[in-house]
N, CA, C and O atoms as a GROMACS GRO file, in nm:
protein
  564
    1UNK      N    1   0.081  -0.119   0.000
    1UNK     CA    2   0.000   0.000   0.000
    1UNK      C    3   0.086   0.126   0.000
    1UNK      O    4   0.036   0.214  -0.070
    2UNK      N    5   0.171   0.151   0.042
    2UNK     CA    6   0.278   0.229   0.090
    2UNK      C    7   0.340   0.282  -0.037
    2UNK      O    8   0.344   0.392  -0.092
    3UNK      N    9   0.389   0.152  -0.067
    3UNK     CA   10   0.454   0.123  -0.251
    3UNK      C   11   0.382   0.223  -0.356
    3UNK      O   12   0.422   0.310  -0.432
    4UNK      N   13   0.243   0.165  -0.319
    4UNK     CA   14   0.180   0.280  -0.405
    4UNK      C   15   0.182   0.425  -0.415
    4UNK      O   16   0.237   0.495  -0.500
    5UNK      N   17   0.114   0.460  -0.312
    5UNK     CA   18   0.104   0.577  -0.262
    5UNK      C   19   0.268   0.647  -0.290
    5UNK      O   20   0.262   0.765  -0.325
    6UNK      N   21   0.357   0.612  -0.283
    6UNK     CA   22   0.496   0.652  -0.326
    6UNK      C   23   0.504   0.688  -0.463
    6UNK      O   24   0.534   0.798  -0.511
    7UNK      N   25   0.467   0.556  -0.534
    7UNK     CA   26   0.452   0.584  -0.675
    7UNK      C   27   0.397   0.662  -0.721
    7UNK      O   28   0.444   0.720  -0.820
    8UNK      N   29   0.243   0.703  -0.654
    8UNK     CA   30   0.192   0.757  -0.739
    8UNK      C   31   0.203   0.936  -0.706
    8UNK      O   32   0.180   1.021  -0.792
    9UNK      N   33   0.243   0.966  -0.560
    9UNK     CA   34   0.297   1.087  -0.522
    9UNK      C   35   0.429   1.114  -0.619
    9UNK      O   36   0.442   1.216  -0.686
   10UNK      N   37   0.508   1.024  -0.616
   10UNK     CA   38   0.650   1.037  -0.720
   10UNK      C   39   0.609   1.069  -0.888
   10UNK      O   40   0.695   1.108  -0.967
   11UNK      N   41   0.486   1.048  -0.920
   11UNK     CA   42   0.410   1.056  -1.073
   11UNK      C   43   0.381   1.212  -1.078
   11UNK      O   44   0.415   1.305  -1.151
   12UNK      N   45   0.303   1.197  -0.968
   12UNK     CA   46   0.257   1.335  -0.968
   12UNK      C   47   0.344   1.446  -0.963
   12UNK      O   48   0.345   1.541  -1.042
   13UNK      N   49   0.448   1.421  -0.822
   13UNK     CA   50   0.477   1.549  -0.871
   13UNK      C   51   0.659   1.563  -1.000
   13UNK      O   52   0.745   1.644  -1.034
   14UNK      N   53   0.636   1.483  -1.012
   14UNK     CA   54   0.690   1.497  -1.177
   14UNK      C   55   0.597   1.579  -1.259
   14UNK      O   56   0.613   1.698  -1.286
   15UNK      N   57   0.515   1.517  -1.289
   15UNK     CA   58   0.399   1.596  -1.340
   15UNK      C   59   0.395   1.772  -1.355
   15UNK      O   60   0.392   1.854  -1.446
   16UNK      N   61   0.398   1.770  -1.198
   16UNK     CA   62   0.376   1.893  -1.160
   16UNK      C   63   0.507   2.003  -1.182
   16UNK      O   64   0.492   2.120  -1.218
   17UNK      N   65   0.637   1.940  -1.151
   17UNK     CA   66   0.747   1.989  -1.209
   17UNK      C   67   0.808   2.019  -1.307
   17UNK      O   68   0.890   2.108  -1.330
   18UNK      N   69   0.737   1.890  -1.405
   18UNK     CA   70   0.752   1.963  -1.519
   18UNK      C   71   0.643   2.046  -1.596
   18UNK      O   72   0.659   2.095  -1.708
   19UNK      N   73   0.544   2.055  -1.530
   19UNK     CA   74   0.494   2.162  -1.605
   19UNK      C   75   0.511   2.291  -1.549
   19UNK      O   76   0.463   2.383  -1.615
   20UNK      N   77   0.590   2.327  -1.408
   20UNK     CA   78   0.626   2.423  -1.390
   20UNK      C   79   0.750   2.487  -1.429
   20UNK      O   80   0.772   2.608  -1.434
   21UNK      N   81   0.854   2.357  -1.466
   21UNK     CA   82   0.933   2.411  -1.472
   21UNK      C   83   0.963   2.454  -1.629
   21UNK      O   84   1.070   2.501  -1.666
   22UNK      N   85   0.871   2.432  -1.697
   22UNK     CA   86   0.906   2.446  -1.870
   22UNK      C   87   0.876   2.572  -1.895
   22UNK      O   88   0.954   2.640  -1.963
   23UNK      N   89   0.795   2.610  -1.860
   23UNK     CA   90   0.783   2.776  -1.855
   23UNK      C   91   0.880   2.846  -1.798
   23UNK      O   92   0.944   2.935  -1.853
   24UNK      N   93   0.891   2.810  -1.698
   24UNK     CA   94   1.028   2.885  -1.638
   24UNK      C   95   1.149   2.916  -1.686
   24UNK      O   96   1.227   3.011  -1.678
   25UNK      N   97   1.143   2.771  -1.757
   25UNK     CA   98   1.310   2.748  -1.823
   25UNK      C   99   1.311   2.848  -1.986
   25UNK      O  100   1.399   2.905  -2.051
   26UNK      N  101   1.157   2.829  -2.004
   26UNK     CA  102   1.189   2.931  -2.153
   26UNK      C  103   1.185   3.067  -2.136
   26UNK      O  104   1.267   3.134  -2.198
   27UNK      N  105   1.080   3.136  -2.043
   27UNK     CA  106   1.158   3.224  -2.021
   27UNK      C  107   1.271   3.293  -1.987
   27UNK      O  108   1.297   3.402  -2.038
   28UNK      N  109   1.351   3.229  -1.892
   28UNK     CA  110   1.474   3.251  -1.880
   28UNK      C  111   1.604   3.209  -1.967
   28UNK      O  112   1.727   3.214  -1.956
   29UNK      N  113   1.489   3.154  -2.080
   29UNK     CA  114   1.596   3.116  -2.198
   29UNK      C  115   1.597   3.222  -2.336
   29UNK      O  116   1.652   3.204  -2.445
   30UNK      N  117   1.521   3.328  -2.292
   30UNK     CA  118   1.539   3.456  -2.367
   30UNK      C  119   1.624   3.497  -2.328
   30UNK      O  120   1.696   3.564  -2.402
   31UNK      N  121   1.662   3.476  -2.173
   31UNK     CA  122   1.772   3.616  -2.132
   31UNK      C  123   1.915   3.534  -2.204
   31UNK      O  124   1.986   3.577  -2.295
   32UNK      N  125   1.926   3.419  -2.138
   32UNK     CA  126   2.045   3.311  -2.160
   32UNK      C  127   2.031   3.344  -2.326
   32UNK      O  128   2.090   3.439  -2.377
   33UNK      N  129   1.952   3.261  -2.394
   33UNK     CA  130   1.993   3.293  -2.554
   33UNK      C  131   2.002   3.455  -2.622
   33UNK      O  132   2.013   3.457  -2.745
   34UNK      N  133   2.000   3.542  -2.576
   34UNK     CA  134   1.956   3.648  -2.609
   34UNK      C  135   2.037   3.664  -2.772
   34UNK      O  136   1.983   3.678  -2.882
   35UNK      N  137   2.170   3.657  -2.741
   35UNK     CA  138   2.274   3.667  -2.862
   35UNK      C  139   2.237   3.567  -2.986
   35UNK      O  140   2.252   3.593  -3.106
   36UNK      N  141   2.198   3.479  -2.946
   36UNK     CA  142   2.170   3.343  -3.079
   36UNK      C  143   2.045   3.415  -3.109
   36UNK      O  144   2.051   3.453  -3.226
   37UNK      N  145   1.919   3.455  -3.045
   37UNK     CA  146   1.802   3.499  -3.099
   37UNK      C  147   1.866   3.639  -3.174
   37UNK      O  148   1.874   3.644  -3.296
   38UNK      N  149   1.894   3.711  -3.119
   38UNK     CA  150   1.916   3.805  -3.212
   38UNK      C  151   2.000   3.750  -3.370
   38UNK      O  152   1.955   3.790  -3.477
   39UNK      N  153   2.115   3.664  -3.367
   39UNK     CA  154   2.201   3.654  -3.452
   39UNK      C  155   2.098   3.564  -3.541
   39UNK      O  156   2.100   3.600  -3.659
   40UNK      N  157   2.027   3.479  -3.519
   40UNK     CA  158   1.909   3.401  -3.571
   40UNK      C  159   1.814   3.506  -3.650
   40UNK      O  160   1.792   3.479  -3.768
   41UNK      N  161   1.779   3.577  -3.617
   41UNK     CA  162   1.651   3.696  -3.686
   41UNK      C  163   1.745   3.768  -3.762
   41UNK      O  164   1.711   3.778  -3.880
   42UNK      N  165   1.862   3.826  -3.731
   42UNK     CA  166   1.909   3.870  -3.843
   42UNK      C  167   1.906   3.822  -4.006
   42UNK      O  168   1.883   3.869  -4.118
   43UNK      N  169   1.942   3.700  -3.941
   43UNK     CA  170   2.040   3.577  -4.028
   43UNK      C  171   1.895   3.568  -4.136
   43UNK      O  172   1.905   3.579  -4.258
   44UNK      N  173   1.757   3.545  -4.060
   44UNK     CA  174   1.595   3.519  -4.146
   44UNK      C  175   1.625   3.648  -4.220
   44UNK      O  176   1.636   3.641  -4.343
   45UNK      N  177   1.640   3.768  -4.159
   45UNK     CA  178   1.605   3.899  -4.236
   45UNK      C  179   1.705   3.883  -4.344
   45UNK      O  180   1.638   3.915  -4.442
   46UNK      N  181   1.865   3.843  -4.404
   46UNK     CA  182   1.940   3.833  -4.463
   46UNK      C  183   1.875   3.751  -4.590
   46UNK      O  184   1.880   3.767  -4.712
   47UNK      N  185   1.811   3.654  -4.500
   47UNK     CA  186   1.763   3.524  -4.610
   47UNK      C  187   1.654   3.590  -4.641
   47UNK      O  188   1.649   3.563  -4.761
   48UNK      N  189   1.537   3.677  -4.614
   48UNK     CA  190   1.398   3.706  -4.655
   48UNK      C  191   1.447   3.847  -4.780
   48UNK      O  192   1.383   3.873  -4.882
   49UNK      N  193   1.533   3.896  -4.748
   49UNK     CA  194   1.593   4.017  -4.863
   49UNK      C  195   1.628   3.928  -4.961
   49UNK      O  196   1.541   3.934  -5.048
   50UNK      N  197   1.727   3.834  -4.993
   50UNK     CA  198   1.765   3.722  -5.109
   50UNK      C  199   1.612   3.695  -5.153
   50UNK      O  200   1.583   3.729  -5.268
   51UNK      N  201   1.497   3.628  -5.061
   51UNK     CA  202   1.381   3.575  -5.092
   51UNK      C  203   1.333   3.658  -5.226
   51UNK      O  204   1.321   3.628  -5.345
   52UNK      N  205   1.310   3.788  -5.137
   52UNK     CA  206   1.273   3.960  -5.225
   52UNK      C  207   1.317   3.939  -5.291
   52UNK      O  208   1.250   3.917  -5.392
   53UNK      N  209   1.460   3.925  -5.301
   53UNK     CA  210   1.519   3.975  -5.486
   53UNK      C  211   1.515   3.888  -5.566
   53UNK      O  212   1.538   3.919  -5.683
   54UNK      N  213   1.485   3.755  -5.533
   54UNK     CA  214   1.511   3.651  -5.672
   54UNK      C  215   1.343   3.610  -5.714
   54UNK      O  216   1.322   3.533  -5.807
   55UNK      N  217   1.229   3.673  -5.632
   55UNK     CA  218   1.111   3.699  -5.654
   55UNK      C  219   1.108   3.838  -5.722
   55UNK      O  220   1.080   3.856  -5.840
   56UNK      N  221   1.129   3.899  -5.666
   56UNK     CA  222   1.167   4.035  -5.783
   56UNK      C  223   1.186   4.041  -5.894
   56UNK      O  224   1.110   4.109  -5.963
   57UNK      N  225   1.281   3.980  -5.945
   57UNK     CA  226   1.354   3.962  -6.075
   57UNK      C  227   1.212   3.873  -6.162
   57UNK      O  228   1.143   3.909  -6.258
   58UNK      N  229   1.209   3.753  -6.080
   58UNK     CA  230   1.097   3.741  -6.176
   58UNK      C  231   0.969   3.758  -6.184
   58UNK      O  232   0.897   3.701  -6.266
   59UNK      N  233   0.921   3.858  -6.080
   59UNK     CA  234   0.803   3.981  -6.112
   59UNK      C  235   0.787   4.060  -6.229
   59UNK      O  236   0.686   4.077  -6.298
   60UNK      N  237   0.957   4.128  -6.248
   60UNK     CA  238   0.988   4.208  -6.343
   60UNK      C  239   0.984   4.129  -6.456
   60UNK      O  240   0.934   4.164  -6.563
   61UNK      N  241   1.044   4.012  -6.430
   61UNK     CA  242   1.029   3.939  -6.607
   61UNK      C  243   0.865   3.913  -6.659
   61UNK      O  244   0.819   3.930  -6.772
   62UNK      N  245   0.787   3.859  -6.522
   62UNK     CA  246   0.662   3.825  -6.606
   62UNK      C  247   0.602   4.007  -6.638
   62UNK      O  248   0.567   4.037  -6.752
   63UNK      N  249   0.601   4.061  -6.579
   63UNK     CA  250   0.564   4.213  -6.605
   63UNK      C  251   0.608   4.276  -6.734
   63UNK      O  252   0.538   4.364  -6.783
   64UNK      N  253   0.742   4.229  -6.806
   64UNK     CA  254   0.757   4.268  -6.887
   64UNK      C  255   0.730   4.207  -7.018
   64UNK      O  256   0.772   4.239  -7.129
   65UNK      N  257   0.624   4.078  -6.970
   65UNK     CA  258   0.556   3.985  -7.089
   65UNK      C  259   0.435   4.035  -7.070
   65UNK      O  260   0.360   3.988  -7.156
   66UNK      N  261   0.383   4.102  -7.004
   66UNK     CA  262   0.269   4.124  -7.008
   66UNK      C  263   0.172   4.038  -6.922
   66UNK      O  264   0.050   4.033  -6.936
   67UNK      N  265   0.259   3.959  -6.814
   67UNK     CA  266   0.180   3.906  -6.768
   67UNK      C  267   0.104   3.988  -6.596
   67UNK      O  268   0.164   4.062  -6.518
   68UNK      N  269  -0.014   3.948  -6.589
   68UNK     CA  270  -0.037   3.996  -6.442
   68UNK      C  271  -0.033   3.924  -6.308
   68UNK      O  272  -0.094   3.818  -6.300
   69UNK      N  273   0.033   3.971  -6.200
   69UNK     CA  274   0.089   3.941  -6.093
   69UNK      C  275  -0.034   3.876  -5.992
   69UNK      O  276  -0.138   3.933  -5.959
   70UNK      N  277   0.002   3.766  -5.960
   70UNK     CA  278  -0.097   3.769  -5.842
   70UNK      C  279  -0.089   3.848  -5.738
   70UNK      O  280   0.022   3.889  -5.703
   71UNK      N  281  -0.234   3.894  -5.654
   71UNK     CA  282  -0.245   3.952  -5.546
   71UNK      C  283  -0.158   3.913  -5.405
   71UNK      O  284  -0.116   3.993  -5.321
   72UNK      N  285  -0.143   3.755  -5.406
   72UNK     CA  286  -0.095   3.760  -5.292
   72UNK      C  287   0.076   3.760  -5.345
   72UNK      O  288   0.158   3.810  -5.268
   73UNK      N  289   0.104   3.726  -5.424
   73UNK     CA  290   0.254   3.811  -5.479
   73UNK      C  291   0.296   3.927  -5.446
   73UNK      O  292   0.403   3.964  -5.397
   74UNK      N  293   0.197   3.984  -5.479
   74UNK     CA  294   0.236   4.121  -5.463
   74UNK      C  295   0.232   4.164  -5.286
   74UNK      O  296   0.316   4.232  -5.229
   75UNK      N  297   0.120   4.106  -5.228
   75UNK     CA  298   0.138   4.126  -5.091
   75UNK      C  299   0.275   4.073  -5.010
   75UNK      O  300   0.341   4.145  -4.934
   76UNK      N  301   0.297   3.964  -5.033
   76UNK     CA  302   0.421   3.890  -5.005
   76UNK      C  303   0.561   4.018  -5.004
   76UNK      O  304   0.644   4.054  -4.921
   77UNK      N  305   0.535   4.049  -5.120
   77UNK     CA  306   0.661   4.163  -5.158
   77UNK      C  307   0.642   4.287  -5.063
   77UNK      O  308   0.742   4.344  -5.018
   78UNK      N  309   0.507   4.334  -5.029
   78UNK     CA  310   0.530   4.427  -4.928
   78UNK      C  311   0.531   4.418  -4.791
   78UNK      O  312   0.549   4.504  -4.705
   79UNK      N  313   0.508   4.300  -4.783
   79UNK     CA  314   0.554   4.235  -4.652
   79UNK      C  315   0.646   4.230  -4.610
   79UNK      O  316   0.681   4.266  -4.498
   80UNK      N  317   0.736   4.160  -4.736
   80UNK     CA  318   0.867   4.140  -4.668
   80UNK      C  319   0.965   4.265  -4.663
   80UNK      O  320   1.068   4.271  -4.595
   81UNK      N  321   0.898   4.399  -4.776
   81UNK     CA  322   1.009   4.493  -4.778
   81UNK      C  323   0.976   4.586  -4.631
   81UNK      O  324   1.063   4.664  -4.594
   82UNK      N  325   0.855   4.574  -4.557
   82UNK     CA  326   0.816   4.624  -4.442
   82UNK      C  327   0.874   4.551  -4.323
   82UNK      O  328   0.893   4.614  -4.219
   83UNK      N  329   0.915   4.374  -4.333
   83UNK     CA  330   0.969   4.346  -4.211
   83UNK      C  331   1.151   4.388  -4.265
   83UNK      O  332   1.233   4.402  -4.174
   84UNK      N  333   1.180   4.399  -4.354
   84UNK     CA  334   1.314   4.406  -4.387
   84UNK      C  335   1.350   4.581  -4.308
   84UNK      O  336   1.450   4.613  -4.243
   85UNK      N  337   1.251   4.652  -4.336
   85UNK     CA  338   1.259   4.770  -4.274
   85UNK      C  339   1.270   4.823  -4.132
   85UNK      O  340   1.312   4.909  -4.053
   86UNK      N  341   1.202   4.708  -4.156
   86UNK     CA  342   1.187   4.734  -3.964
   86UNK      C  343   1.302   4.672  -3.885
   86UNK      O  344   1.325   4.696  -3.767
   87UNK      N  345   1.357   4.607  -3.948
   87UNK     CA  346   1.483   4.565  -3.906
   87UNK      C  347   1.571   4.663  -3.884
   87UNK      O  348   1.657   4.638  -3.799
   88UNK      N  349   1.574   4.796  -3.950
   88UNK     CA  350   1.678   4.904  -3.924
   88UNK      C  351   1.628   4.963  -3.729
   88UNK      O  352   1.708   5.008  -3.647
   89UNK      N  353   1.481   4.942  -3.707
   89UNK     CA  354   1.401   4.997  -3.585
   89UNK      C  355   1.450   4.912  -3.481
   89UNK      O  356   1.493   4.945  -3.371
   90UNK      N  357   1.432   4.759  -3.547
   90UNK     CA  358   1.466   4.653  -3.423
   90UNK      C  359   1.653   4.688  -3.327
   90UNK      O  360   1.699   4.700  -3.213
   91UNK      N  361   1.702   4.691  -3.494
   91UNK     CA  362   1.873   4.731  -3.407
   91UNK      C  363   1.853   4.806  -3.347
   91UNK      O  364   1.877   4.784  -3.229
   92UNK      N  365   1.799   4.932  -3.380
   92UNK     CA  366   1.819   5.112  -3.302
   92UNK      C  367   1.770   5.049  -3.149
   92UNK      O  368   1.839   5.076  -3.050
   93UNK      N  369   1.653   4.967  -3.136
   93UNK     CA  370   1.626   4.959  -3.035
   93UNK      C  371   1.703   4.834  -2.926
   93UNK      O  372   1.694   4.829  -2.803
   94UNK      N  373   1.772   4.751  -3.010
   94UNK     CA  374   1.901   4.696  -2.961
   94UNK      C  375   1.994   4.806  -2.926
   94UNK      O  376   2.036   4.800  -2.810
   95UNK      N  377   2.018   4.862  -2.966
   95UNK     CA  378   2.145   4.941  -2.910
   95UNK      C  379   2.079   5.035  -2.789
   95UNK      O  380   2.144   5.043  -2.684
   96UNK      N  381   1.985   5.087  -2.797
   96UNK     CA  382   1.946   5.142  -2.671
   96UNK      C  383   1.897   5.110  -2.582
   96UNK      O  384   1.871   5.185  -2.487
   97UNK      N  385   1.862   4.950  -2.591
   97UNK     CA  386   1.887   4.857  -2.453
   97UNK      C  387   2.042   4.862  -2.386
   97UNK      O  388   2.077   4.907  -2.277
   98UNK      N  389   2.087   4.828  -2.444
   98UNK     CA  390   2.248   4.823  -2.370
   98UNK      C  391   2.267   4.943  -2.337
   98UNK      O  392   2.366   4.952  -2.265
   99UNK      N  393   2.216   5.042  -2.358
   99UNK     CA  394   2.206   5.196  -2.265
   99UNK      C  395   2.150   5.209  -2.127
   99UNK      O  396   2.186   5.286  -2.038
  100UNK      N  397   2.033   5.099  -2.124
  100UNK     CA  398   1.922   5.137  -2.041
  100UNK      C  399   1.945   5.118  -1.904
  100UNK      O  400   2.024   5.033  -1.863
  101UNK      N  401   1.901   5.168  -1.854
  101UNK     CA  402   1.887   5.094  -1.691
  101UNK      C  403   1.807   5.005  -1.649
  101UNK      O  404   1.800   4.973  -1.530
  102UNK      N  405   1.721   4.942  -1.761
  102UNK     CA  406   1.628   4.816  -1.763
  102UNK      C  407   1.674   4.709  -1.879
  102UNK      O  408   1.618   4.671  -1.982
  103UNK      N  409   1.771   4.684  -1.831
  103UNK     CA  410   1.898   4.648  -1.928
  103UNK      C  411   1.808   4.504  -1.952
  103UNK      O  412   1.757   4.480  -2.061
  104UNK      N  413   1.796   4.401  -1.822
  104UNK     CA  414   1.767   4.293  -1.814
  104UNK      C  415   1.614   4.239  -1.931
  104UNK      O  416   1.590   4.139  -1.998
  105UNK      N  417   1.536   4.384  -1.901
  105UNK     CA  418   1.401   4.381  -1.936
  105UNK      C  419   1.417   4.386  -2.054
  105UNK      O  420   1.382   4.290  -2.122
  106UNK      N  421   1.476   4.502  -2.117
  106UNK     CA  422   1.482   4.511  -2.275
  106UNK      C  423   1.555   4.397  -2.337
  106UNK      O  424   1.527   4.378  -2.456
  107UNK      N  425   1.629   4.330  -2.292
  107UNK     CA  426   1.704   4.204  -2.314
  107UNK      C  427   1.610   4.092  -2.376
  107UNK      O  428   1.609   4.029  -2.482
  108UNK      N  429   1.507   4.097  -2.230
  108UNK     CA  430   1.422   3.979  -2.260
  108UNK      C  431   1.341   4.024  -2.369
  108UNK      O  432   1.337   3.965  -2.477
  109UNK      N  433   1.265   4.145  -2.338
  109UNK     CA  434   1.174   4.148  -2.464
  109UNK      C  435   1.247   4.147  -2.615
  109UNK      O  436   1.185   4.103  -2.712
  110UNK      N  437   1.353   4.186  -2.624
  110UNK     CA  438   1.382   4.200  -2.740
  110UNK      C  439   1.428   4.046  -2.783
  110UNK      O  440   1.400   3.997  -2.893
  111UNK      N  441   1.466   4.011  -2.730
  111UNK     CA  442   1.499   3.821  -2.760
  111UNK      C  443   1.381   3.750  -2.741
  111UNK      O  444   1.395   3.628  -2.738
  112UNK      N  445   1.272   3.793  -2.729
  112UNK     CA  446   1.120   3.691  -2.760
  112UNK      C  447   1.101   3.728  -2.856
  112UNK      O  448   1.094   3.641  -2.944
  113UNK      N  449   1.080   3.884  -2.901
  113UNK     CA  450   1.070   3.926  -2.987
  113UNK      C  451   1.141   3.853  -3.141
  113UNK      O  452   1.091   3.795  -3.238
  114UNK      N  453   1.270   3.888  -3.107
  114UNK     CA  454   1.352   3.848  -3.229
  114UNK      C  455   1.317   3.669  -3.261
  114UNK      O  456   1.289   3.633  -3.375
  115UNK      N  457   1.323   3.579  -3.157
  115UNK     CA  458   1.280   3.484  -3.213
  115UNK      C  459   1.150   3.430  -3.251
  115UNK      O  460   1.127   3.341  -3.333
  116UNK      N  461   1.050   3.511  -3.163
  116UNK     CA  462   0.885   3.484  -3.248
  116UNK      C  463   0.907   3.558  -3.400
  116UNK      O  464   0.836   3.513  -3.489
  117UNK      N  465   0.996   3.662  -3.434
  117UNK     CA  466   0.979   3.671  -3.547
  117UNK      C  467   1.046   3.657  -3.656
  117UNK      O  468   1.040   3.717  -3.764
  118UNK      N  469   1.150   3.519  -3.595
  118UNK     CA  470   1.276   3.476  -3.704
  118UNK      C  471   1.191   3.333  -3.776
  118UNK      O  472   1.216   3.274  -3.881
  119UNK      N  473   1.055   3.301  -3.645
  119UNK     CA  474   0.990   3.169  -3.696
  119UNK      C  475   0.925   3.221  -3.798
  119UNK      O  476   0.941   3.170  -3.910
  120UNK      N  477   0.836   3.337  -3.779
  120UNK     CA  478   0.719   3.397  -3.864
  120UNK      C  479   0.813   3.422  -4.004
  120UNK      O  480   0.766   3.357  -4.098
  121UNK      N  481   0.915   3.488  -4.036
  121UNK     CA  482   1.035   3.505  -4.116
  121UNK      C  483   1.076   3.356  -4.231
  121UNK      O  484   1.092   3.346  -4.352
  122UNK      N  485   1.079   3.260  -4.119
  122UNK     CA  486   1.123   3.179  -4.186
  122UNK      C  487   1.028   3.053  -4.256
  122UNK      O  488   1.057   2.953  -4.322
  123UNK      N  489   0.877   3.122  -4.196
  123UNK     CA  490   0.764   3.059  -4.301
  123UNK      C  491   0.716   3.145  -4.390
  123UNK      O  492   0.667   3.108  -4.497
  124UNK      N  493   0.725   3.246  -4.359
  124UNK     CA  494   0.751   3.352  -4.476
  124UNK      C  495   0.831   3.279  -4.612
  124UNK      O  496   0.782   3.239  -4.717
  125UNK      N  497   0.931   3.278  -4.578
  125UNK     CA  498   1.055   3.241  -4.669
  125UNK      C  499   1.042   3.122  -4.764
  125UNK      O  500   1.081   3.118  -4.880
  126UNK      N  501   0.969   3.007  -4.683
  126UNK     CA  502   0.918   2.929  -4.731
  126UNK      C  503   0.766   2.940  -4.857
  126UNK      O  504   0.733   2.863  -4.948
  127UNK      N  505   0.717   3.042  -4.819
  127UNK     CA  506   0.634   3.048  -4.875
  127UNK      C  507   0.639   3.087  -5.000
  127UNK      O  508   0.567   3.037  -5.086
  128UNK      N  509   0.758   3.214  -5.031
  128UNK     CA  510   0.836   3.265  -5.126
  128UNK      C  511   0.847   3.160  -5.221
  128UNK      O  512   0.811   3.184  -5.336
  129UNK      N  513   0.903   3.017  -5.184
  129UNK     CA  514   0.968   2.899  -5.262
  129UNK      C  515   0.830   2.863  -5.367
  129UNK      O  516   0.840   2.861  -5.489
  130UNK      N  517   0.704   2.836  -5.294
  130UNK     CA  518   0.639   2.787  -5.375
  130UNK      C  519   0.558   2.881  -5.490
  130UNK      O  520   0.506   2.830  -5.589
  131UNK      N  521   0.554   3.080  -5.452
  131UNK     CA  522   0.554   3.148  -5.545
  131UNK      C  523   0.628   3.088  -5.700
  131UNK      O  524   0.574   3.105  -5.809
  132UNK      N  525   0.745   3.023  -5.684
  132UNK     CA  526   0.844   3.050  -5.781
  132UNK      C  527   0.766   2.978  -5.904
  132UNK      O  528   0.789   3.031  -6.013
  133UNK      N  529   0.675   2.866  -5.906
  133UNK     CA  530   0.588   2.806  -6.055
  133UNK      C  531   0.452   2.888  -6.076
  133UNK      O  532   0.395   2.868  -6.183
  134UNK      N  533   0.388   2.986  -5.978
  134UNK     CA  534   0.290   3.008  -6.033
  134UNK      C  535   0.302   3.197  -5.955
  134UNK      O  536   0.232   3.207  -5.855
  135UNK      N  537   0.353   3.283  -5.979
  135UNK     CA  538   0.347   3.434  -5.968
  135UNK      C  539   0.264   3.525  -6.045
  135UNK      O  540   0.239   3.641  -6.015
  136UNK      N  541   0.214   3.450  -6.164
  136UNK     CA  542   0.111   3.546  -6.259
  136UNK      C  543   0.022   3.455  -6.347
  136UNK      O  544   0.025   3.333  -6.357
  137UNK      N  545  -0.060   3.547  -6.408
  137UNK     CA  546  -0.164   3.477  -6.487
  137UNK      C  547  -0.113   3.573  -6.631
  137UNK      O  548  -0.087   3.693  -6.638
  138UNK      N  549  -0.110   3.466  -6.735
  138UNK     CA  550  -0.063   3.546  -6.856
  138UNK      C  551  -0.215   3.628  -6.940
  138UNK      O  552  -0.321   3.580  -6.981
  139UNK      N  553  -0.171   3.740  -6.938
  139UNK     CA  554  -0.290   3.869  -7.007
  139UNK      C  555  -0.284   3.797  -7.171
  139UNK      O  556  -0.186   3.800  -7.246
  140UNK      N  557  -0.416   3.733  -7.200
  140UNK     CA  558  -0.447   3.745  -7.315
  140UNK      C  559  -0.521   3.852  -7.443
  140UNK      O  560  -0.642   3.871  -7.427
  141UNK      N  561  -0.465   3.909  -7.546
  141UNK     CA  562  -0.516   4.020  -7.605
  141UNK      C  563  -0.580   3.909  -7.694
  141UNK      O  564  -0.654   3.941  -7.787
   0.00000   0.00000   0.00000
């Protein structure tokens, strides 16, 4: 009887530990990773500008057949030239964390930040790939 009751107190609070402690550990794994999240979102923003330009190029080619662009093509493209932009905002505001006197805080937010949006970035990116067989509908005269 004893046996049991051991076991099943020993189940539980496993249980219970790890579901407390997984939260815990990721948040404090913004502060710890802070440098890889940032160097990670860069690295998406590097790859989502390449995305832009080799979708670009052949925007411009079907455009100059006369063909017309799909809508979500075209959204895609201002998407990405708006998160590429904002990337100049994200540094400025990296560098004036390491100014701050809420050094710790801006740390964390900016490293959740950077990696919720190196994932969003990098399905982005993906999505780019399958643009590449169908970007327009050819204009018949």
């Amino acid at each position: 009887m004893v046996e049991i009751c051991i076991s099943v107190v020993g189940e539980v609070a496993a249980k219970v530990t790890g579901c407390l402690l997984d939260p815990i550990t990721r948040q404090f794994g913004y502060l710890f990773n802070y440098r890889r999240n940032i160097t990670d979102f860069n690295q998406q923003i590097y790859s989502l500008n390449r995305a832009r330009e080799r979708l670009q190029i052949d925007v411009d080619a079907a455009n100059r057949q006369g063909d017309e662009i799909y809508p979500h093509v075209q959204e895609w493209l201002t998407y990405a030239e708006g998160i590429i932009q904002n990337r100049d905002d994200f540094n400025e505001d990296e560098k004036k964390a390491s100014k701050s006197c809420f050094y710790l805080k801006s740390r964390y937010r900016l490293s959740k930040r950077a990696k919720r949006d190196a994932v969003e970035i990098a399905a982005k990116i993906n999505e780019a790939r399958d643009f590449a067989l169908r970007l327009s509908k050819t204009m018949r005269l």
